[in-house]
mmJSON file of the N, C-alpha and C atoms, coordinates in Angstrom:
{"data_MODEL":{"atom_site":{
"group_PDB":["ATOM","ATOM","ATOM","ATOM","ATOM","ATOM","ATOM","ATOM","ATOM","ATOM","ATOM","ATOM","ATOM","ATOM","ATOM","ATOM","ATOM","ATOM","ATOM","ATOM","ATOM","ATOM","ATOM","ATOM","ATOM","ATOM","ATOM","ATOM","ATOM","ATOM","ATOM","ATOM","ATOM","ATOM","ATOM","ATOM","ATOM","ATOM","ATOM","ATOM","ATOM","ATOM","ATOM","ATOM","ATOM","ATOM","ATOM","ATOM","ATOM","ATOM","ATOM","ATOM","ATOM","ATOM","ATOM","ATOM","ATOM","ATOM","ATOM","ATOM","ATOM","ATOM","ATOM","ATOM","ATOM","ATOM","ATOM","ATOM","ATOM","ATOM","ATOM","ATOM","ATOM","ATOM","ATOM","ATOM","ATOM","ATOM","ATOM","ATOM","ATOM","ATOM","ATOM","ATOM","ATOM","ATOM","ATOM","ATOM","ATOM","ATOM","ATOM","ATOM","ATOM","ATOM","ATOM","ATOM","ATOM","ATOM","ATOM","ATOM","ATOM","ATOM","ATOM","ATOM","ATOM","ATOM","ATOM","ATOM","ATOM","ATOM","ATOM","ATOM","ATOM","ATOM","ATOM","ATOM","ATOM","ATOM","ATOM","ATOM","ATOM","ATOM","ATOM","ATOM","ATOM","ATOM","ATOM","ATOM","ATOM","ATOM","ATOM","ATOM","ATOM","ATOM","ATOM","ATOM","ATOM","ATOM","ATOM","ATOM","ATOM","ATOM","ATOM","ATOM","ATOM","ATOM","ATOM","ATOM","ATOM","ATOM","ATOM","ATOM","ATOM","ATOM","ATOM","ATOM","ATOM","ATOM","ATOM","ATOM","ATOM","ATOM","ATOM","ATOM","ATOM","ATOM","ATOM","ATOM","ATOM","ATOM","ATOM","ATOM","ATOM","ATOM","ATOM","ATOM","ATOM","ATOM","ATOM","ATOM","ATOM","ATOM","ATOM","ATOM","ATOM","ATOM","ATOM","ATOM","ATOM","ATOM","ATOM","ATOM","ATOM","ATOM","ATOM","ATOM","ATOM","ATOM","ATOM","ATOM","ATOM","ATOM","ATOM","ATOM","ATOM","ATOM","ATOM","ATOM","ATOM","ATOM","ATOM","ATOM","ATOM","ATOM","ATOM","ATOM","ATOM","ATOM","ATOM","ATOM","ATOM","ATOM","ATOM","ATOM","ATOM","ATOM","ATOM","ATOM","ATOM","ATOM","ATOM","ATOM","ATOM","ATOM","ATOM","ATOM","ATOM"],
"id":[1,2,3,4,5,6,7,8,9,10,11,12,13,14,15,16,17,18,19,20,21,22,23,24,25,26,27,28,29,30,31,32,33,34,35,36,37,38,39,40,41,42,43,44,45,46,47,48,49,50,51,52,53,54,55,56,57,58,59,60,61,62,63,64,65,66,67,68,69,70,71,72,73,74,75,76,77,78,79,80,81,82,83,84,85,86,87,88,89,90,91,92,93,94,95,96,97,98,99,100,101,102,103,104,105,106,107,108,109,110,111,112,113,114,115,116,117,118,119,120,121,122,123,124,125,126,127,128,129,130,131,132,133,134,135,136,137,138,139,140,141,142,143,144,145,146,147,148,149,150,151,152,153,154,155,156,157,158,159,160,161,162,163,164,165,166,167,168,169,170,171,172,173,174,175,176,177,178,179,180,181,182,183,184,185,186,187,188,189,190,191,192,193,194,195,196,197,198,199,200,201,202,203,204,205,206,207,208,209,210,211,212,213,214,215,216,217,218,219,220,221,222,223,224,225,226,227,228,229,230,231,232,233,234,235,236,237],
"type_symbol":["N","C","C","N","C","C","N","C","C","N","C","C","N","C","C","N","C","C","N","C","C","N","C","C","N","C","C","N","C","C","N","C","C","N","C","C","N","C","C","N","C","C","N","C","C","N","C","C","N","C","C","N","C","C","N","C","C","N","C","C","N","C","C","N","C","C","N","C","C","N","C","C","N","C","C","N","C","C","N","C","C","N","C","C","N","C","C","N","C","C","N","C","C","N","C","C","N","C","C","N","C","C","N","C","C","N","C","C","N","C","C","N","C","C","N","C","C","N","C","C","N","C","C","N","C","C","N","C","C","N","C","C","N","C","C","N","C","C","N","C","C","N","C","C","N","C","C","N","C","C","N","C","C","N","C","C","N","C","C","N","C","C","N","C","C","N","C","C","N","C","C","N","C","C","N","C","C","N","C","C","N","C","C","N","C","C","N","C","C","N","C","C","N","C","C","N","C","C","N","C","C","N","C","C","N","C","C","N","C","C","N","C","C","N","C","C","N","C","C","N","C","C","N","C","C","N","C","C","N","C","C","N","C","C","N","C","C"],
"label_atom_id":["N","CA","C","N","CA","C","N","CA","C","N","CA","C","N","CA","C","N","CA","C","N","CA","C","N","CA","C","N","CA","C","N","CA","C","N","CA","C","N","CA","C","N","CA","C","N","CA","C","N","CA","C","N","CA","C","N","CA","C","N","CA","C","N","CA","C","N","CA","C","N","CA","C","N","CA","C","N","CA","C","N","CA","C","N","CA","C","N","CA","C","N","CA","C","N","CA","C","N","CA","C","N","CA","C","N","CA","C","N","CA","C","N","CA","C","N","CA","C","N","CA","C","N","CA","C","N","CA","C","N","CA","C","N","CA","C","N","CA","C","N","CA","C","N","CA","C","N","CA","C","N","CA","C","N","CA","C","N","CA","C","N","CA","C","N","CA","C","N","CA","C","N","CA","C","N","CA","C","N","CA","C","N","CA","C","N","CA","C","N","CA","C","N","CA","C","N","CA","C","N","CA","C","N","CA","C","N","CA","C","N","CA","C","N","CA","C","N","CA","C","N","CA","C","N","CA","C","N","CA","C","N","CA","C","N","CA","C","N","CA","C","N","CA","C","N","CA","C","N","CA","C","N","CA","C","N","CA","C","N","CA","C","N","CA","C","N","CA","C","N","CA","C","N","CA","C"],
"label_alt_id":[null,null,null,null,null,null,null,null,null,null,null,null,null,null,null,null,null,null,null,null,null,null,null,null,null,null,null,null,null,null,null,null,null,null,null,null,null,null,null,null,null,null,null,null,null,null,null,null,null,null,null,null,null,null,null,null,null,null,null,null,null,null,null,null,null,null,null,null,null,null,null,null,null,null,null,null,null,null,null,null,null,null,null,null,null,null,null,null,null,null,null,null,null,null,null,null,null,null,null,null,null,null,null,null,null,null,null,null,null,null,null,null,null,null,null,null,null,null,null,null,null,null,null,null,null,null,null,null,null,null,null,null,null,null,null,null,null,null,null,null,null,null,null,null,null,null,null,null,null,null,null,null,null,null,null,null,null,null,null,null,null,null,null,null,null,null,null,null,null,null,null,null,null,null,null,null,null,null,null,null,null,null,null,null,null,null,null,null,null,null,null,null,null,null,null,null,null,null,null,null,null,null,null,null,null,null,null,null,null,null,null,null,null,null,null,null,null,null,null,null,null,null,null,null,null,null,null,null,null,null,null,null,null,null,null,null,null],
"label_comp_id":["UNK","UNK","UNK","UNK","UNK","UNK","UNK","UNK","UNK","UNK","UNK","UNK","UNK","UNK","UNK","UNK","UNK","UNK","UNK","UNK","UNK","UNK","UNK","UNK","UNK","UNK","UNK","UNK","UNK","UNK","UNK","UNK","UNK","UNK","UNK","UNK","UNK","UNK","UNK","UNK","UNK","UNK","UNK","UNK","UNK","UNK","UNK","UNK","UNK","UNK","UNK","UNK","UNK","UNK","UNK","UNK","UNK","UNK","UNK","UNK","UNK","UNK","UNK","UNK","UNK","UNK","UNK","UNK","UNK","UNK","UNK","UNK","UNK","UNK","UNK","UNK","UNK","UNK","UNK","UNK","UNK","UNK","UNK","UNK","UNK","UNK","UNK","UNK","UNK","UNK","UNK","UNK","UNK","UNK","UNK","UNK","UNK","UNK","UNK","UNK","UNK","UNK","UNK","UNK","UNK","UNK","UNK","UNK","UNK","UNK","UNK","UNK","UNK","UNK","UNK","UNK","UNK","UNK","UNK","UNK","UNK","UNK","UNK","UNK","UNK","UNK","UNK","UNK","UNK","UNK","UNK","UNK","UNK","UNK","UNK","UNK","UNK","UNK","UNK","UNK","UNK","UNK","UNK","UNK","UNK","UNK","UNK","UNK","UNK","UNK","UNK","UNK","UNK","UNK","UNK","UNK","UNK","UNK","UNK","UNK","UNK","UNK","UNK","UNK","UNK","UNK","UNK","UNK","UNK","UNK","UNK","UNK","UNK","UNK","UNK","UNK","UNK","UNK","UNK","UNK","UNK","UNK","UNK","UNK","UNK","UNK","UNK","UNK","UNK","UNK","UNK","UNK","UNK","UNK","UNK","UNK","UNK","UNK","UNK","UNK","UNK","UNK","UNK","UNK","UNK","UNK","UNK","UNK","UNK","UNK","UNK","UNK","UNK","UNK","UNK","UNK","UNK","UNK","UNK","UNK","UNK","UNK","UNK","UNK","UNK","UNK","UNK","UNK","UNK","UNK","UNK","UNK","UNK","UNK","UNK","UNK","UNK"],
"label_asym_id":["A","A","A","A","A","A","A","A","A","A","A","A","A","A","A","A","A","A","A","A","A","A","A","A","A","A","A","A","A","A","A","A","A","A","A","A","A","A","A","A","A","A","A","A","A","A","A","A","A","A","A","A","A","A","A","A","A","A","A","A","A","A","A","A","A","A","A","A","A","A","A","A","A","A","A","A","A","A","A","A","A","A","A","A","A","A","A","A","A","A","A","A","A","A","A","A","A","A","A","A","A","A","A","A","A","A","A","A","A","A","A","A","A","A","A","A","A","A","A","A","A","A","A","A","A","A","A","A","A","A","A","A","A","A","A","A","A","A","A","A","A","A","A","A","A","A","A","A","A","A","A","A","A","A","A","A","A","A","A","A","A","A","A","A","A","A","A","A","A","A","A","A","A","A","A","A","A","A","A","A","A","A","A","A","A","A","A","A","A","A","A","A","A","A","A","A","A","A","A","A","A","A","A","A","A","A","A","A","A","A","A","A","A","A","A","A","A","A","A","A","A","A","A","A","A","A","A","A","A","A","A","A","A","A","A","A","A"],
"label_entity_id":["1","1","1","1","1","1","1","1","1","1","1","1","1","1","1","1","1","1","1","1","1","1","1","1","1","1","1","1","1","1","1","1","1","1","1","1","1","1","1","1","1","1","1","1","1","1","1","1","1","1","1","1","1","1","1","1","1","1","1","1","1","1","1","1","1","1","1","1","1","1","1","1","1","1","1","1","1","1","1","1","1","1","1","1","1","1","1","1","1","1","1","1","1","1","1","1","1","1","1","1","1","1","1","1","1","1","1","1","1","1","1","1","1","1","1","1","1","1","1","1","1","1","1","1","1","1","1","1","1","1","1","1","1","1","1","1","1","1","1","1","1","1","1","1","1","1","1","1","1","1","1","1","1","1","1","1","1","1","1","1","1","1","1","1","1","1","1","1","1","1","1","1","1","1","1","1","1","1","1","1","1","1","1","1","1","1","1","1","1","1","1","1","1","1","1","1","1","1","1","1","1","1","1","1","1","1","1","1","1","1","1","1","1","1","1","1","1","1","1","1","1","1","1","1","1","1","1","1","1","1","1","1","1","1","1","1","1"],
"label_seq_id":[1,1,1,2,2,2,3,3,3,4,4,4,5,5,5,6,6,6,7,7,7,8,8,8,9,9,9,10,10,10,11,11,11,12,12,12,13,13,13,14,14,14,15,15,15,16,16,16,17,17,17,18,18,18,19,19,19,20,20,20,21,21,21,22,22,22,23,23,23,24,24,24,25,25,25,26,26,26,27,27,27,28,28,28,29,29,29,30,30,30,31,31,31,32,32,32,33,33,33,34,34,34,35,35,35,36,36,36,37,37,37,38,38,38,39,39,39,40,40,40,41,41,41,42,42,42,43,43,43,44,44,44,45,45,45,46,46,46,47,47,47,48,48,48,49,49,49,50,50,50,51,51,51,52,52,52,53,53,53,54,54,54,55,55,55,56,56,56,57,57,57,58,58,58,59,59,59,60,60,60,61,61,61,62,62,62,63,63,63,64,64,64,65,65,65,66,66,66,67,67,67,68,68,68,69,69,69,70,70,70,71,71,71,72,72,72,73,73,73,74,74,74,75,75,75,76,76,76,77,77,77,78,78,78,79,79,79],
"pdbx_PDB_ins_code":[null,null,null,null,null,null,null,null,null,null,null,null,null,null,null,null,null,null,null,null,null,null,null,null,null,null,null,null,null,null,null,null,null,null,null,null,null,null,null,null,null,null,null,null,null,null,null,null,null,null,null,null,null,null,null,null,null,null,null,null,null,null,null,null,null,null,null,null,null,null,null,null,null,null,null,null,null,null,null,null,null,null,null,null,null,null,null,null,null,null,null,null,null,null,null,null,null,null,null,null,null,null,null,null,null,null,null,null,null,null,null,null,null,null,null,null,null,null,null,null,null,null,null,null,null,null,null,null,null,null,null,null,null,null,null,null,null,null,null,null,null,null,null,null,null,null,null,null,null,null,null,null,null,null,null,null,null,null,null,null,null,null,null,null,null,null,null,null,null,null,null,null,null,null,null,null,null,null,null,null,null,null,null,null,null,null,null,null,null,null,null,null,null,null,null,null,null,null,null,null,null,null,null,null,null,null,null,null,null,null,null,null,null,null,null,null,null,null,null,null,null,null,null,null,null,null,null,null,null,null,null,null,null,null,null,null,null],
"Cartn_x":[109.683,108.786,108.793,109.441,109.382,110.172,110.871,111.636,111.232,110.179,109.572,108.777,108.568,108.191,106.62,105.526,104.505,104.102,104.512,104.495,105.217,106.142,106.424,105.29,105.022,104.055,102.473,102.077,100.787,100.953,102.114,102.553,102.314,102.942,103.294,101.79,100.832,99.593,98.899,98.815,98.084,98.361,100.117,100.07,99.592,99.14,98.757,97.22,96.707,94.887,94.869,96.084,95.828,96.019,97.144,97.406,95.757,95.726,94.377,93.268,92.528,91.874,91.958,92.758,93.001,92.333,92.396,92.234,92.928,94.261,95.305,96.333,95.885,96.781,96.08,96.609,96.088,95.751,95.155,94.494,95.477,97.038,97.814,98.628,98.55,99.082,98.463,97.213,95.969,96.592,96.133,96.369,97.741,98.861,99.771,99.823,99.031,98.843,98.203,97.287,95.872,96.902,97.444,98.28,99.433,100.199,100.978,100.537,98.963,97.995,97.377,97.349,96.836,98.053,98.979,99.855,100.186,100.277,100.423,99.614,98.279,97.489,97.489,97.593,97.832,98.836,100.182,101.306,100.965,100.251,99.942,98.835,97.736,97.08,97.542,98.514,99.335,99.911,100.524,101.451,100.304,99.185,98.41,97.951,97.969,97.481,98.302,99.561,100.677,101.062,100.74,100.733,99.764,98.332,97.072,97.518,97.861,98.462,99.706,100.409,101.46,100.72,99.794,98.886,98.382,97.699,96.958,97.792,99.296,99.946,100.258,100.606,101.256,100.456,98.76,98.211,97.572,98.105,97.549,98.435,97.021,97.891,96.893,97.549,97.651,96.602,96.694,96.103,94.811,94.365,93.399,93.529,92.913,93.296,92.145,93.336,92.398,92.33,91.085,91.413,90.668,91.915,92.006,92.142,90.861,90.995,92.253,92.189,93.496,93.374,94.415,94.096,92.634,92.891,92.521,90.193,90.542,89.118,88.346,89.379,88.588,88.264,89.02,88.364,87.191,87.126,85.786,84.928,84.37,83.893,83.168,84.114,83.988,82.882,82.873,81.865,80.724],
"Cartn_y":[90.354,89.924,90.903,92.095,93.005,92.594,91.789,91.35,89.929,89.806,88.53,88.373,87.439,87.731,87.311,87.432,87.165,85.782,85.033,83.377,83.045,83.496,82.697,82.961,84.484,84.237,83.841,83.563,82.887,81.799,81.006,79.48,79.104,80.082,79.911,79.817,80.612,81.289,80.056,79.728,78.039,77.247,76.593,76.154,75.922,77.091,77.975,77.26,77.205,77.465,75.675,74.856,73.177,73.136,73.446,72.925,73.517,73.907,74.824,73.761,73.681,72.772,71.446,70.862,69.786,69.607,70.446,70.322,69.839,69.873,69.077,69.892,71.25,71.827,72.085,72.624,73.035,74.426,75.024,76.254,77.282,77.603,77.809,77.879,76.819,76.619,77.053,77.332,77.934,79.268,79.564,80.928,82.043,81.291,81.304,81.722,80.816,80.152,81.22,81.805,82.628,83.953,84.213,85.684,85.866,84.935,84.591,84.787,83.652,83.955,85.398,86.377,87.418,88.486,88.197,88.97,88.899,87.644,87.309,87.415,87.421,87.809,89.3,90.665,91.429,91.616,91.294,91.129,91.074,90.05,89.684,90.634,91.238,92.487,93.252,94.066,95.256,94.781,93.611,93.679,93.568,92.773,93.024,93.996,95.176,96.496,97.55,96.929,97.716,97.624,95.871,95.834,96.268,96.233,96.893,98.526,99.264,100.252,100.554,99.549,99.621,99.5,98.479,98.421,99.658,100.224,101.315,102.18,102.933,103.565,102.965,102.451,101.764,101.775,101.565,101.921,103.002,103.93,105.599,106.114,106.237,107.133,108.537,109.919,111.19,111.614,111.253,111.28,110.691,109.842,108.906,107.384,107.246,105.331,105.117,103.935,103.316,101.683,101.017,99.783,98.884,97.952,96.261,95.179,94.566,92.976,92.061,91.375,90.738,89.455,89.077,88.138,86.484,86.311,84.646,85.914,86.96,87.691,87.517,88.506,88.262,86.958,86.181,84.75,84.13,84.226,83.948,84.824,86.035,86.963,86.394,85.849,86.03,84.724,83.823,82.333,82.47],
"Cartn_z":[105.372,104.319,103.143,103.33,102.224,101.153,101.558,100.191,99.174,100.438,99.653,98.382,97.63,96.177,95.982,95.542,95.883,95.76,94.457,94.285,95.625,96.384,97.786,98.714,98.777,100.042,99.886,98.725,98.493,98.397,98.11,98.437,99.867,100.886,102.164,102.545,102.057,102.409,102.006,101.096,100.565,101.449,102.077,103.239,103.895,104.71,106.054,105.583,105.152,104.888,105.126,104.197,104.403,105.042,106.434,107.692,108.363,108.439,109.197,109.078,107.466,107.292,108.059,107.643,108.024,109.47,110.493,111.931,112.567,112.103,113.711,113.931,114.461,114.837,116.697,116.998,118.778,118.042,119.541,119.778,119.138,120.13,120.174,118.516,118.048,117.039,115.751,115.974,114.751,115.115,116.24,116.295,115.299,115.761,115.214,113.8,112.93,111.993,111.088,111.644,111.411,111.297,112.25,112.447,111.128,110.469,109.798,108.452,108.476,107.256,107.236,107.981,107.697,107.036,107.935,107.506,106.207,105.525,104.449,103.103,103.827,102.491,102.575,103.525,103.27,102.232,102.299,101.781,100.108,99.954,98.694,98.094,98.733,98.698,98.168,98.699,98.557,97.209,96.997,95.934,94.339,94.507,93.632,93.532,94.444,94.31,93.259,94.008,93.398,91.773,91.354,89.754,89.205,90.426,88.773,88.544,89.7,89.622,88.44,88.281,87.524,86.038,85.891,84.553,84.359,84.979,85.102,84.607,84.566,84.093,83.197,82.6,81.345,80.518,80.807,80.143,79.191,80.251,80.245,78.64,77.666,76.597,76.701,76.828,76.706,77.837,78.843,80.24,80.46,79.047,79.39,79.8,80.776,81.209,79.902,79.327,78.012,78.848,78.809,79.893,78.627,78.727,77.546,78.376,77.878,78.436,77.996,79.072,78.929,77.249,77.213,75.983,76.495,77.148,78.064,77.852,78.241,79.066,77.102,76.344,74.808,74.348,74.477,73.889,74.248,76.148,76.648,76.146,75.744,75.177,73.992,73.395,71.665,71.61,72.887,72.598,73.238],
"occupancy":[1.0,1.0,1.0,1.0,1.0,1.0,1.0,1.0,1.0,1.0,1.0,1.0,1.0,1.0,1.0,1.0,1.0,1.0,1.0,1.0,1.0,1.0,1.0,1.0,1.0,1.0,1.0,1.0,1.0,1.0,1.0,1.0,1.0,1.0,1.0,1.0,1.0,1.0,1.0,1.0,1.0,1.0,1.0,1.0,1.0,1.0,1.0,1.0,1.0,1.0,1.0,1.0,1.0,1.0,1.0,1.0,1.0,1.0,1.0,1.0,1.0,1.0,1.0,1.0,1.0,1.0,1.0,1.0,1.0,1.0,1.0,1.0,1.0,1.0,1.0,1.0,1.0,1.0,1.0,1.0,1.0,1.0,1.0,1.0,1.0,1.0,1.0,1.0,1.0,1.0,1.0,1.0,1.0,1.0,1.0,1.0,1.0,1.0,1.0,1.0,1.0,1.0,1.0,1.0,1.0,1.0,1.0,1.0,1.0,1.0,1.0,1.0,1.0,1.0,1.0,1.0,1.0,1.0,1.0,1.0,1.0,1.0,1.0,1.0,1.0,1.0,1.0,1.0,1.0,1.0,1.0,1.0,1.0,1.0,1.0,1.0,1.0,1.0,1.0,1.0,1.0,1.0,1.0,1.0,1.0,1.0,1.0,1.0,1.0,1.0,1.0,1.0,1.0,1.0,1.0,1.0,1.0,1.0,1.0,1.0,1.0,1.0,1.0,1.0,1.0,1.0,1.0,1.0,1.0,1.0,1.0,1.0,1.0,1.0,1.0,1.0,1.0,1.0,1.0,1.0,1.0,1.0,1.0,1.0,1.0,1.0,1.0,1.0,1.0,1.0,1.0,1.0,1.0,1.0,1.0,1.0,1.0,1.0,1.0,1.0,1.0,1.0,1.0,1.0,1.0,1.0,1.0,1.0,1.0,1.0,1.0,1.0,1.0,1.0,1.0,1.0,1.0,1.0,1.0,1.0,1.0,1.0,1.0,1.0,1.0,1.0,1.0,1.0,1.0,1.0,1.0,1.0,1.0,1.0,1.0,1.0,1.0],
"B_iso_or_equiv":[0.0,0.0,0.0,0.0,0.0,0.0,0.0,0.0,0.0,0.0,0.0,0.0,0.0,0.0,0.0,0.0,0.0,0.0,0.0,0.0,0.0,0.0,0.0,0.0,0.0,0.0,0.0,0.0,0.0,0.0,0.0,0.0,0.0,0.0,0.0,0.0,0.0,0.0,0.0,0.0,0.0,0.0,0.0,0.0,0.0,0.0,0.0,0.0,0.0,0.0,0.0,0.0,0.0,0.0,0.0,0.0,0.0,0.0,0.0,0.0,0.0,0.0,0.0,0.0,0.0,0.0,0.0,0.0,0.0,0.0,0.0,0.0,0.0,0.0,0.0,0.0,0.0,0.0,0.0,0.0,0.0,0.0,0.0,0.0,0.0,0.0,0.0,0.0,0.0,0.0,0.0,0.0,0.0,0.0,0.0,0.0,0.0,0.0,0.0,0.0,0.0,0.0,0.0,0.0,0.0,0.0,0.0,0.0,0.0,0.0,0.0,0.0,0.0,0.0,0.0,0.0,0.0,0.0,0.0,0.0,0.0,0.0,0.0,0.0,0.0,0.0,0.0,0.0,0.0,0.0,0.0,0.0,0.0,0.0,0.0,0.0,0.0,0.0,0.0,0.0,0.0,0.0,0.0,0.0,0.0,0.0,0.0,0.0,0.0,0.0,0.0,0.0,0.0,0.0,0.0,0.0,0.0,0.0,0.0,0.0,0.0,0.0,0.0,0.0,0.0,0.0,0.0,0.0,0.0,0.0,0.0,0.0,0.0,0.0,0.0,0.0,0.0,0.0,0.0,0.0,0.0,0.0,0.0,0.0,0.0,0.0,0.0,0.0,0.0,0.0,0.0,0.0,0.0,0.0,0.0,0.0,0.0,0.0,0.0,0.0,0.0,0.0,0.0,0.0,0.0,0.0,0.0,0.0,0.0,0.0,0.0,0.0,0.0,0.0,0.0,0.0,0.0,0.0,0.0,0.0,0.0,0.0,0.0,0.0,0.0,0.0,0.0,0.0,0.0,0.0,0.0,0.0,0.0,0.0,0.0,0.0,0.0],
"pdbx_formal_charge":[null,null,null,null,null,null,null,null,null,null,null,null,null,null,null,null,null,null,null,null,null,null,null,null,null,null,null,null,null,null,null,null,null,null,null,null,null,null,null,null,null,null,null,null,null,null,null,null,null,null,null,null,null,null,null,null,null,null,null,null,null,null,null,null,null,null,null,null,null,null,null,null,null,null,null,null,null,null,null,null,null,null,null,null,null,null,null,null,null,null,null,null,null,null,null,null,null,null,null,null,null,null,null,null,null,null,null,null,null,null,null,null,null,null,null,null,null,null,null,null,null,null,null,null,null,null,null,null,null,null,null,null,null,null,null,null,null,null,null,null,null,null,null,null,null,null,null,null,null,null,null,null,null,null,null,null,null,null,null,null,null,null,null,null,null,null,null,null,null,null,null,null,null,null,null,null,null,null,null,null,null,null,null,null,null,null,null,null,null,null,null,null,null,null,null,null,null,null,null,null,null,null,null,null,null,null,null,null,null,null,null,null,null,null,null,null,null,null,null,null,null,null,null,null,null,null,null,null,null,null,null,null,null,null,null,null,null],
"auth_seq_id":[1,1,1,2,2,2,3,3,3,4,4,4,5,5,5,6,6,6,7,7,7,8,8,8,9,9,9,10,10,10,11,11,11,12,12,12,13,13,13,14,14,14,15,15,15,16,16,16,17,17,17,18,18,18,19,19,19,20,20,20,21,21,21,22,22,22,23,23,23,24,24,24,25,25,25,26,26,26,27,27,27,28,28,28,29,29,29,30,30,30,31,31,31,32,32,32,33,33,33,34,34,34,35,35,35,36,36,36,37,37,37,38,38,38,39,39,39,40,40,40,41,41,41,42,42,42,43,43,43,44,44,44,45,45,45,46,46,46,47,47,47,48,48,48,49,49,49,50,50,50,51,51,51,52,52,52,53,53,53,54,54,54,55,55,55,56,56,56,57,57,57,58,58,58,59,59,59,60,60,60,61,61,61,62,62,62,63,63,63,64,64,64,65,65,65,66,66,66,67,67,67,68,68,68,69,69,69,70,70,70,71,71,71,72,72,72,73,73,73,74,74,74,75,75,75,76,76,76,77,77,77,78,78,78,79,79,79],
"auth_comp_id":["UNK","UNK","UNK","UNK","UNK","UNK","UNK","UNK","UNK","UNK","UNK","UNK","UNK","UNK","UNK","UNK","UNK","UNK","UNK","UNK","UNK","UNK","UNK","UNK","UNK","UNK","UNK","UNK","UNK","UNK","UNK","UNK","UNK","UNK","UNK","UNK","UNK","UNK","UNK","UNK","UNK","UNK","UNK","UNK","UNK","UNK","UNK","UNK","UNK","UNK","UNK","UNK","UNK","UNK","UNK","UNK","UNK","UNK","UNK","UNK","UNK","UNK","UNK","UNK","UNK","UNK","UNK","UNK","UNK","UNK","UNK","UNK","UNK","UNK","UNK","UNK","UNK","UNK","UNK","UNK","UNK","UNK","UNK","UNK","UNK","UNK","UNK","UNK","UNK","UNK","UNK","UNK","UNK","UNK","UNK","UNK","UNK","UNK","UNK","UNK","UNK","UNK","UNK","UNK","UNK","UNK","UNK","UNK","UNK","UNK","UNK","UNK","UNK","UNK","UNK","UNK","UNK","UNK","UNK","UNK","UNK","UNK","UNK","UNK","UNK","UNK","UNK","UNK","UNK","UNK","UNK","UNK","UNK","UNK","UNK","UNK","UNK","UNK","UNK","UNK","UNK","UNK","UNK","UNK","UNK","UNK","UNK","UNK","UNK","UNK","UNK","UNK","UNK","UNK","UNK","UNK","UNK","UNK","UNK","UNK","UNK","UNK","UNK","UNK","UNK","UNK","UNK","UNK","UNK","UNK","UNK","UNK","UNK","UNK","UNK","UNK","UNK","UNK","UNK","UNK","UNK","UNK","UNK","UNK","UNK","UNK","UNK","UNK","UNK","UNK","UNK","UNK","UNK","UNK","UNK","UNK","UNK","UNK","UNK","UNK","UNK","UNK","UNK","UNK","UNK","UNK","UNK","UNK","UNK","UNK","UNK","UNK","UNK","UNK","UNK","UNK","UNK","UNK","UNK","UNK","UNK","UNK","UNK","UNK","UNK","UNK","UNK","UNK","UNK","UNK","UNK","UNK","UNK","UNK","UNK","UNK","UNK"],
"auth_asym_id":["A","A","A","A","A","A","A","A","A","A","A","A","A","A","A","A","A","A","A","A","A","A","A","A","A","A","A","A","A","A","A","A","A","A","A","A","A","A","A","A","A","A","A","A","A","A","A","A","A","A","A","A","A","A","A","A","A","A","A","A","A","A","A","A","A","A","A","A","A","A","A","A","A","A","A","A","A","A","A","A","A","A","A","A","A","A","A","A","A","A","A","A","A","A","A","A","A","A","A","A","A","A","A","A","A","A","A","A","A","A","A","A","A","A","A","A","A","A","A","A","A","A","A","A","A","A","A","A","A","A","A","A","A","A","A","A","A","A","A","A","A","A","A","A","A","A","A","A","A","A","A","A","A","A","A","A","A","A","A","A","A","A","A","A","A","A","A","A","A","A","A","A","A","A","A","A","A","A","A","A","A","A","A","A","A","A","A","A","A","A","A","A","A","A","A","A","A","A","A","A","A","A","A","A","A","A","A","A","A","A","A","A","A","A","A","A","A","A","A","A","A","A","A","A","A","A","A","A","A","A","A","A","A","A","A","A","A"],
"auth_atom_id":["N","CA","C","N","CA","C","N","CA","C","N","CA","C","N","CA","C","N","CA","C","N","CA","C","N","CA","C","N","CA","C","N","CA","C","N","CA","C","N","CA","C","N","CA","C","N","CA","C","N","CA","C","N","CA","C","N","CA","C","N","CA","C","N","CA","C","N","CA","C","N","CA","C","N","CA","C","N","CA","C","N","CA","C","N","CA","C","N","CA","C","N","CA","C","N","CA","C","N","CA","C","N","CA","C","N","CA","C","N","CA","C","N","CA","C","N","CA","C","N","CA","C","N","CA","C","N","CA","C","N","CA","C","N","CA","C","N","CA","C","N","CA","C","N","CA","C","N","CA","C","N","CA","C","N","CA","C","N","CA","C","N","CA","C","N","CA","C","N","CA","C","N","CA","C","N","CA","C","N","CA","C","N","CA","C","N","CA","C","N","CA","C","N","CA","C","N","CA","C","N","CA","C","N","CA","C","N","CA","C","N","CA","C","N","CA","C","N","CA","C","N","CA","C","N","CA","C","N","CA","C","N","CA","C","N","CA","C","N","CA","C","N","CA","C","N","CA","C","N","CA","C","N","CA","C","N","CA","C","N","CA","C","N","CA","C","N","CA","C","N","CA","C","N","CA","C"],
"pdbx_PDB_model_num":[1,1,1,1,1,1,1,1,1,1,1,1,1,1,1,1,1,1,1,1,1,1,1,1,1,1,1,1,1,1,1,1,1,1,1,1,1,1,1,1,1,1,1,1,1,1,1,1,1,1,1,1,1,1,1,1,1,1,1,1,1,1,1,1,1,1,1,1,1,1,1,1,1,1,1,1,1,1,1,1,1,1,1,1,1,1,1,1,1,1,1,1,1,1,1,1,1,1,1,1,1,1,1,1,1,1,1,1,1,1,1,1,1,1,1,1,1,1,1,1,1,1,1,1,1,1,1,1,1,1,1,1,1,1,1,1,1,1,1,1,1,1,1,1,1,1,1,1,1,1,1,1,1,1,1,1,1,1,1,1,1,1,1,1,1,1,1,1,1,1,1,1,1,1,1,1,1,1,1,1,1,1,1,1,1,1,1,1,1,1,1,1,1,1,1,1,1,1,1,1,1,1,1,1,1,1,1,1,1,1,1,1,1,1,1,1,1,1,1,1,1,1,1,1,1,1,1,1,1,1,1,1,1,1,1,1,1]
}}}
């Protein structure tokens, strides 16, 4: 899974949550299901961890984090 890209495993992970919902899986087969989905939203965890981290530097001018709303965050703002 380390090579996996995050739009795949939150796809897979959306999956995982409709089959679940739904209720027609067995005991056995949730279980499964549940173990797969955890692993996976960890997965996706880490990797959102890893880009705010990456923002977080990119942002940094002369060892201060300067932190800017995204474009979509100012517009709601402004009404």
């Amino acid at each position: 899974m380390s090579k996996e890209k995050f739009e795949e495993a939150l796809e897979k992970l959306e999956t995982i949550v409709r089959r679940m919902e739904a209720g027609e899986m067995t005991m056995e087969e949730s279980l499964k299901a549940f173990e797969e989905g955890i692993k996976l939203a960890r997965f996706c965890t880490k990797k959102l961890d890893e880009a705010d981290r990456r923002v977080d530097l990119l942002l940094r001018q002369e060892g201060e984090l300067i932190t800017k709303p995204f474009a979509g965050e100012e517009r709601e703002s402004e009404r």
